[in-house]
Every structure is written in structure tokens, then in C-alpha cells.
ROLUMTI-990938 format. One line per 5 residues: their letters; for each residue x, y, z of N, C-alpha, C. Coordinates in nm, 2 decimals, always signed. Atoms other than C-alpha are relative to their C-alpha. Example, Ala and Ser with C-alpha at 12.3 -4.5 7.8 and 13.67 -1.06 7.14 Angstrom:
BEGIN
as) +0.09/-0.12/+0.00/+1.23/-0.45/+0.78/+0.09/+0.12/+0.00  -0.09/-0.11/+0.00/+1.37/-0.11/+0.71/-0.08/+0.11/+0.08
! end
This chain:
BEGIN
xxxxx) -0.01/+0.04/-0.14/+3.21/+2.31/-2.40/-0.14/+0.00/+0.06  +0.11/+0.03/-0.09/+2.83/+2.37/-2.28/-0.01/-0.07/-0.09  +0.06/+0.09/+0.07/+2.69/+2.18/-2.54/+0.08/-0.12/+0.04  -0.07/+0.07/-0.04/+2.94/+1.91/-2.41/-0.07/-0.03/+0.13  +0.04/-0.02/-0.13/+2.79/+2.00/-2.07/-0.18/-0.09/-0.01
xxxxx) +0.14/+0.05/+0.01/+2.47/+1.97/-2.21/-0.05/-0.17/-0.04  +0.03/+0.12/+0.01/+2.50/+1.66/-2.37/+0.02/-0.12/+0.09  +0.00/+0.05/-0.13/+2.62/+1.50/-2.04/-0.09/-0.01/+0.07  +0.09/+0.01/-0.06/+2.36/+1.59/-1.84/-0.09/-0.03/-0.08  +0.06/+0.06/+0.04/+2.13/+1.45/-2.09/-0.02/-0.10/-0.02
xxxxx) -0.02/+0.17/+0.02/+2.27/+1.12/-2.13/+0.00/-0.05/+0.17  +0.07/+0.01/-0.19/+2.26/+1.12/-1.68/-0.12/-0.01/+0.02  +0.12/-0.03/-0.01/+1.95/+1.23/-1.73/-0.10/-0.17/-0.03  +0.05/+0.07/+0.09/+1.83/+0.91/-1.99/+0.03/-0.12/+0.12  -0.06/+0.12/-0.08/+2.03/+0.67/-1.77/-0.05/-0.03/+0.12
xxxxx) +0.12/+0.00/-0.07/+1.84/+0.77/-1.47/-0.14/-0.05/+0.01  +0.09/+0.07/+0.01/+1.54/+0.70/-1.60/-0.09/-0.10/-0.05  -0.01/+0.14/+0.04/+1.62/+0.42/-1.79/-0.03/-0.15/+0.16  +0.00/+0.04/-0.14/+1.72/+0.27/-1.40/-0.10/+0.01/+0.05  +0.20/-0.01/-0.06/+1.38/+0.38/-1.23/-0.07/-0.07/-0.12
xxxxx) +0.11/+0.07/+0.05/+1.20/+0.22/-1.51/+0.06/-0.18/+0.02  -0.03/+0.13/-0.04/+1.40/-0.11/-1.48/-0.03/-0.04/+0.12  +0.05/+0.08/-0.11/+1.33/-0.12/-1.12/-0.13/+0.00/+0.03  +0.20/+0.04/+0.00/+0.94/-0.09/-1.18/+0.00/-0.11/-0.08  +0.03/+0.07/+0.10/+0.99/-0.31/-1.50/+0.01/-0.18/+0.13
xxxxx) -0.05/+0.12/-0.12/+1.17/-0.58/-1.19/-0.07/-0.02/+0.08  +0.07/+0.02/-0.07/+0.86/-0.56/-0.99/+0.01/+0.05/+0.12  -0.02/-0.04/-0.16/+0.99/-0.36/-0.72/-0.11/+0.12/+0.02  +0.10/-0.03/-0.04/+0.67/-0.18/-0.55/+0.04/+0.13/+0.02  -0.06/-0.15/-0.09/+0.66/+0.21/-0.48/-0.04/+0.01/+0.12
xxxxx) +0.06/-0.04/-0.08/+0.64/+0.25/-0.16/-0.09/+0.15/+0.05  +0.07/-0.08/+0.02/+0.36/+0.45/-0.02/-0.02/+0.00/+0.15  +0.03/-0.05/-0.17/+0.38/+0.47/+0.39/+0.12/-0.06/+0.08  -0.06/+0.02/-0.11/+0.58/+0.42/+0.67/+0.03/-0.10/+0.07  -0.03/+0.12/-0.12/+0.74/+0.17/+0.90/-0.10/+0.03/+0.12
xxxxx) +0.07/-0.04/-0.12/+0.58/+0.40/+1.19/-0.11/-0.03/-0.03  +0.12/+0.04/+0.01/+0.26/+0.38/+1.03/-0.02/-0.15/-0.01  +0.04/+0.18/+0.03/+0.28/-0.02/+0.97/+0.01/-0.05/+0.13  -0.02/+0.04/-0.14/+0.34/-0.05/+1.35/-0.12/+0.03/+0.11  +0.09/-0.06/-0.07/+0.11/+0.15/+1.45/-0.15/-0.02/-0.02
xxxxx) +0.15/+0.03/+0.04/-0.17/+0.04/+1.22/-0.01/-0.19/+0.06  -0.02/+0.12/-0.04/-0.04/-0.33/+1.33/-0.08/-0.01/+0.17  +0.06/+0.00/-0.16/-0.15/-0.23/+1.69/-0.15/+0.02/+0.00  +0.15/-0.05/+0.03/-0.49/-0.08/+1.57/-0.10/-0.12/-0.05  +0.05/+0.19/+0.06/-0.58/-0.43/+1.37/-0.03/-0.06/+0.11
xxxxx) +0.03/+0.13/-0.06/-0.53/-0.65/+1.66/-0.08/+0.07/+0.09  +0.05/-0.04/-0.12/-0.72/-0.42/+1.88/-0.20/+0.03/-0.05  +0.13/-0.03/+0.02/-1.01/-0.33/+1.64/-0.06/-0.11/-0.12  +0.07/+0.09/+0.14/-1.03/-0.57/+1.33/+0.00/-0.15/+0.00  -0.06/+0.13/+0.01/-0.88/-0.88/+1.44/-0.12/-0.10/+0.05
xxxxx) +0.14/+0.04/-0.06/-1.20/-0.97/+1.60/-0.10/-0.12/-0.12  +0.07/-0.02/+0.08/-1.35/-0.98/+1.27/+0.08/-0.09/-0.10  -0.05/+0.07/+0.13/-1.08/-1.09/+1.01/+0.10/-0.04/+0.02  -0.10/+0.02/-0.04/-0.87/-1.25/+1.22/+0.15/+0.07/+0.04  -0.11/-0.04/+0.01/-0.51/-1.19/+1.33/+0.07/-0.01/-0.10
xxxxx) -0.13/+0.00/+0.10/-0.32/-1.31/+1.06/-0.08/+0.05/-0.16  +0.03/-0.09/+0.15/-0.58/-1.12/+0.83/-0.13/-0.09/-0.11  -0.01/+0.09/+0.08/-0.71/-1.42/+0.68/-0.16/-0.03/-0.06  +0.17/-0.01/+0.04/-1.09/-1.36/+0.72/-0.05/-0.09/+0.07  +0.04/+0.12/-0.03/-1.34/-1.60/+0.85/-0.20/+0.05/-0.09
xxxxx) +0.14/+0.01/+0.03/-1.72/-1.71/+0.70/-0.01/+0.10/-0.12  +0.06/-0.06/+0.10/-1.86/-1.43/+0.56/+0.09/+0.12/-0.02  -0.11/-0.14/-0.01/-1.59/-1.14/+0.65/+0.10/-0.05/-0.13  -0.08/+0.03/+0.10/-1.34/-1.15/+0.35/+0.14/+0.07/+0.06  -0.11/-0.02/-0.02/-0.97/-1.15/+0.40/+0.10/+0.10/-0.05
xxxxx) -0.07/-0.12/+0.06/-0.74/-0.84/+0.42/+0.13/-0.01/-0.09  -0.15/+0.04/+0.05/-0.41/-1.06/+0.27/-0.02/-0.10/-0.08  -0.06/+0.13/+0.07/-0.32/-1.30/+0.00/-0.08/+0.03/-0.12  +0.05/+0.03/+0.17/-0.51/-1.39/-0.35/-0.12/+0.05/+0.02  +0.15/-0.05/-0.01/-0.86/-1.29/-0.25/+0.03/+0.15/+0.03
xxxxx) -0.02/-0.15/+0.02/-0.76/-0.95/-0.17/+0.04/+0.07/-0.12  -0.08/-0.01/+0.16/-0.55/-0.90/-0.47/-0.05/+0.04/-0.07  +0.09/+0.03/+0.15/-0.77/-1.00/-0.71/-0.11/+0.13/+0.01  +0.14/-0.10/+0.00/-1.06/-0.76/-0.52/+0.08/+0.10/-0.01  -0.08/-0.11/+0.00/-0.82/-0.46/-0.50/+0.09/+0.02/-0.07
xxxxx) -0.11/-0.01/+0.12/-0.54/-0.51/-0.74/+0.01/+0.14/-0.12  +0.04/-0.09/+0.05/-0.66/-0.26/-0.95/-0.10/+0.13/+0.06  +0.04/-0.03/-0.12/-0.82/-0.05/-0.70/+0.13/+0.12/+0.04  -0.06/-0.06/-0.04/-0.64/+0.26/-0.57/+0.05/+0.01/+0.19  +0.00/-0.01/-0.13/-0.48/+0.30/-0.19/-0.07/+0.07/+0.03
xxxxx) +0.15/-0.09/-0.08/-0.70/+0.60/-0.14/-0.18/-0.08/-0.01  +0.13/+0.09/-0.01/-1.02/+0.39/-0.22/+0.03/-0.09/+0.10  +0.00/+0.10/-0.18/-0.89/+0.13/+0.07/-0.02/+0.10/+0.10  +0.02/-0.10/-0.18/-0.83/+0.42/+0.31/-0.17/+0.07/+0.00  +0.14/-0.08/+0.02/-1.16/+0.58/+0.19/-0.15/-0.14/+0.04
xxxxx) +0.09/+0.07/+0.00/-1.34/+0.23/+0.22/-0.03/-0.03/+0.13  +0.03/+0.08/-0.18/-1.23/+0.11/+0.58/+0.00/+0.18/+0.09  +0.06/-0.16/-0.06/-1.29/+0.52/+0.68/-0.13/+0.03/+0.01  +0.19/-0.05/+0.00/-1.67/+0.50/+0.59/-0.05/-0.12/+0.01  +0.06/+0.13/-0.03/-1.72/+0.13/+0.63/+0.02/-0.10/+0.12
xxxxx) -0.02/+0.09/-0.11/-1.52/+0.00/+0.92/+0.06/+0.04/+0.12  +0.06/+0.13/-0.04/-1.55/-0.12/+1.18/-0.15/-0.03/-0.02  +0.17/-0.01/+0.09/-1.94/-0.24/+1.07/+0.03/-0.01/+0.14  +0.03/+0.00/-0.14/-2.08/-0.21/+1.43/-0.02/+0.05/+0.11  -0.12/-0.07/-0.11/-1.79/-0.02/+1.62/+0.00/+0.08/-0.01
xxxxx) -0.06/-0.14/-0.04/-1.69/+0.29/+1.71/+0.14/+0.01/-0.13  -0.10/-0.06/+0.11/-1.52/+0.50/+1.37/+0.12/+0.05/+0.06  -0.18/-0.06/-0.08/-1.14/+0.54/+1.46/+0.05/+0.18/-0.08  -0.01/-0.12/+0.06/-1.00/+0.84/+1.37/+0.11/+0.03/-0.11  -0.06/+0.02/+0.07/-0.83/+0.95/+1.12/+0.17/-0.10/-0.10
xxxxx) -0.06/+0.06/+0.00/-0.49/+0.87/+1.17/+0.01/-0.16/-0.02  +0.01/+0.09/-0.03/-0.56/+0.54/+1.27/-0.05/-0.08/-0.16  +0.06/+0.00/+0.12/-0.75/+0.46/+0.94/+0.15/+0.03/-0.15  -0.11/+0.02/+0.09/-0.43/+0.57/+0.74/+0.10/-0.14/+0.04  -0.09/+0.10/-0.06/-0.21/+0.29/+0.96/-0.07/-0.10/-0.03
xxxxx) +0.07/+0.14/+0.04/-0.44/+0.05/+0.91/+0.01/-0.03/-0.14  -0.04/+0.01/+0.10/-0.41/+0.10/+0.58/+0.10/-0.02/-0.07  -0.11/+0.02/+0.02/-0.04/+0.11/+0.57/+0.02/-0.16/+0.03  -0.02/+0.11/-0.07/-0.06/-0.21/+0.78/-0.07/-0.10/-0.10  +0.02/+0.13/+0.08/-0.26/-0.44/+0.52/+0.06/+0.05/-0.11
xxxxx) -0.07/+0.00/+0.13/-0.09/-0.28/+0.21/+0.18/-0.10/+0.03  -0.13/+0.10/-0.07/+0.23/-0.45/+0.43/-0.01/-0.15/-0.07  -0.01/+0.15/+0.02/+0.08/-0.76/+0.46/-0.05/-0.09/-0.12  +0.02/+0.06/+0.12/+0.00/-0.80/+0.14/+0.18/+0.00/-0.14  -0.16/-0.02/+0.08/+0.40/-0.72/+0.00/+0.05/+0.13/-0.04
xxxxx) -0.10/-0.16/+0.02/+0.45/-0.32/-0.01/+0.06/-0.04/+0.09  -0.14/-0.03/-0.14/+0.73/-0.19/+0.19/-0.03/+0.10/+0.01  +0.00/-0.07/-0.09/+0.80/+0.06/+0.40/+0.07/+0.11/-0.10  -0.06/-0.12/-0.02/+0.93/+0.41/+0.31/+0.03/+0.11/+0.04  -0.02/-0.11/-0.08/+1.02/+0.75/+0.38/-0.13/+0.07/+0.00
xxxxx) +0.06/-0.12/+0.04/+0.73/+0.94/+0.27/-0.16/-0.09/+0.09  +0.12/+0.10/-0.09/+0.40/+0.84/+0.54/-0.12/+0.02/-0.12  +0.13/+0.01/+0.11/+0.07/+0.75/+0.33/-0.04/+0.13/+0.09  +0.12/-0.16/-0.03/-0.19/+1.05/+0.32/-0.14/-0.08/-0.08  +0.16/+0.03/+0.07/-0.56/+1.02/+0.25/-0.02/+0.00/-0.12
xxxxx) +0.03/-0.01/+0.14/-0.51/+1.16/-0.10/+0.12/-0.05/-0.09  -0.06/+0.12/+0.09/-0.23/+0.87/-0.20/-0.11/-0.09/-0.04  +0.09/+0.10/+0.14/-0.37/+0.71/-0.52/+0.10/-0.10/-0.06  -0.12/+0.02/+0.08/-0.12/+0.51/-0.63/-0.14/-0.17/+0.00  +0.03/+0.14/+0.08/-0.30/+0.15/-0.81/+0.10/-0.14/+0.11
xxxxx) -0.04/+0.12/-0.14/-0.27/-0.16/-0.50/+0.08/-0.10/-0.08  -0.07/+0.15/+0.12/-0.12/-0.40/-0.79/+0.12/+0.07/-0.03  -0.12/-0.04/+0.07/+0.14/-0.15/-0.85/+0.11/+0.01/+0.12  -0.10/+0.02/-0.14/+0.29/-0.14/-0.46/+0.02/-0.13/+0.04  -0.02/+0.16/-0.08/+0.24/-0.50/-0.37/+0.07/-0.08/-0.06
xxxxx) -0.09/+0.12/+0.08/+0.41/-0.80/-0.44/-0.09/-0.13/-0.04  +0.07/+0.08/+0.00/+0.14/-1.01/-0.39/-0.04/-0.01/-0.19  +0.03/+0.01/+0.14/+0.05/-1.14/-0.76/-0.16/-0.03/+0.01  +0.17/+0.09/+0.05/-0.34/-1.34/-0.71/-0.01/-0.08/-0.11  +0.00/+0.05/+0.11/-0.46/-1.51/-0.95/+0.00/+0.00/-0.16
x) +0.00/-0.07/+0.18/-0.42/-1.33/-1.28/+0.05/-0.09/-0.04
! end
């Protein structure tokens, strides 16, 4: 009877993470921040970055674009904490450094607009998770 027990929960166990690997194998992205923070960092963009790299992200001249195939390609490989850690000691070039918070939303906010989603769990400064492995965005590989 336990060994019955046992072998049950072992084959629940397999099937489980047979399932979780199908839905990474399917392309579905782990999420890594929040709805709140994608709202929040959405307000912080058009108030501090949009200046710079447009609203809809896209870049202009010399500024390089926070969304689509050119981002990708530069970050794809690239960890979320390296974004939050880049635009925390690099941006705004000019402006007045936001504060922390703000700096994580922002960063929830272009991992958005590049094809992660939203979850339960809010990003943190020391989420590492690989930007190619939450987005949907593909570039040009």
C-alpha cells in the first residue's frame, strides 16, 4: 500500500514536470514582475524617458530603441538584473537618477513591451532570469 502511495506520487510528480517543461518547450515566458509595476513604470517612461526614446519606445538617431528586434538581439541573452542594473547607473544620461523603485518599473515596463507578461511575483533588483527566456519577442536570430 505505501509503495502504491509512493509510486503515485512519483508518477504526479513526473507528469508535473513533464507539463512545466512543455509550457517553456511552447514558448510561454516566465514571468518576472507585475501588472502594478508595468503601470507604474509605463507612467515613469513617458514622464522621464520618452523624451529620449520616444513614446512608443522606438528610439530616435543616436538613442537606441527599448522594443522590437534591436533590443532583442542587444539583450536577448542578457539578464533582467543587468537591464535594471544598466538603466539604475546609466539612465537618465543628463537627468536626475530616479529611485529605486522606479528603476524596477521601468524595467518591468520595457520587458512588457517587448512580450513578457505580467505576474504574481513583483521583479526585484536581484531577478536574473535571461531577457530571451521571458519575452516573446524573437529578433533576428
Amino acid at each position: 500500500m505505501k509503495g502504491l502511495s509512493f509510486i503515485t506520487v512519483a508518477i504526479a510528480s513526473a507528469v508535473v514536470m513533464l507539463v512545466s517543461g512543455m509550457v517553456r518547450a511552447a514558448g510561454q515566458p516566465a514571468p518576472v514582475f507585475t501588472a502594478q509595476q508595468v503601470a507604474t513604470g509605463k507612467a515613469a517612461f513617458a514622464k522621464v524617458c520618452a523624451g529620449c526614446h520616444m513614446p512608443d519606445l522606438s528610439g530616435s538617431n543616436e538613442v537606441p530603441p527599448l522594443a522590437g528586434m534591436v533590443f532583442i538581439d542587444t539583450w536577448r541573452d542578457r539578464t533582467t538584473k543587468e537591464l535594471y542594473d544598466y538603466l539604475s547607473a546609466e539612465m537618465p544620461r543628463g537627468g536626475e537618477p530616479q529611485d529605486k523603485e522606479t528603476y524596477l518599473s521601468l524595467t518591468a515596463f520595457i520587458l512588457q513591451a517587448n512580450g513578457a507578461t505580467a505576474g504574481e511575483t513583483p521583479f526585484a533588483a536581484s531577478t536574473a532570469m535571461p531577457i530571451g527566456t521571458v519575452t516573446q519577442a524573437q529578433g533576428s536570430r
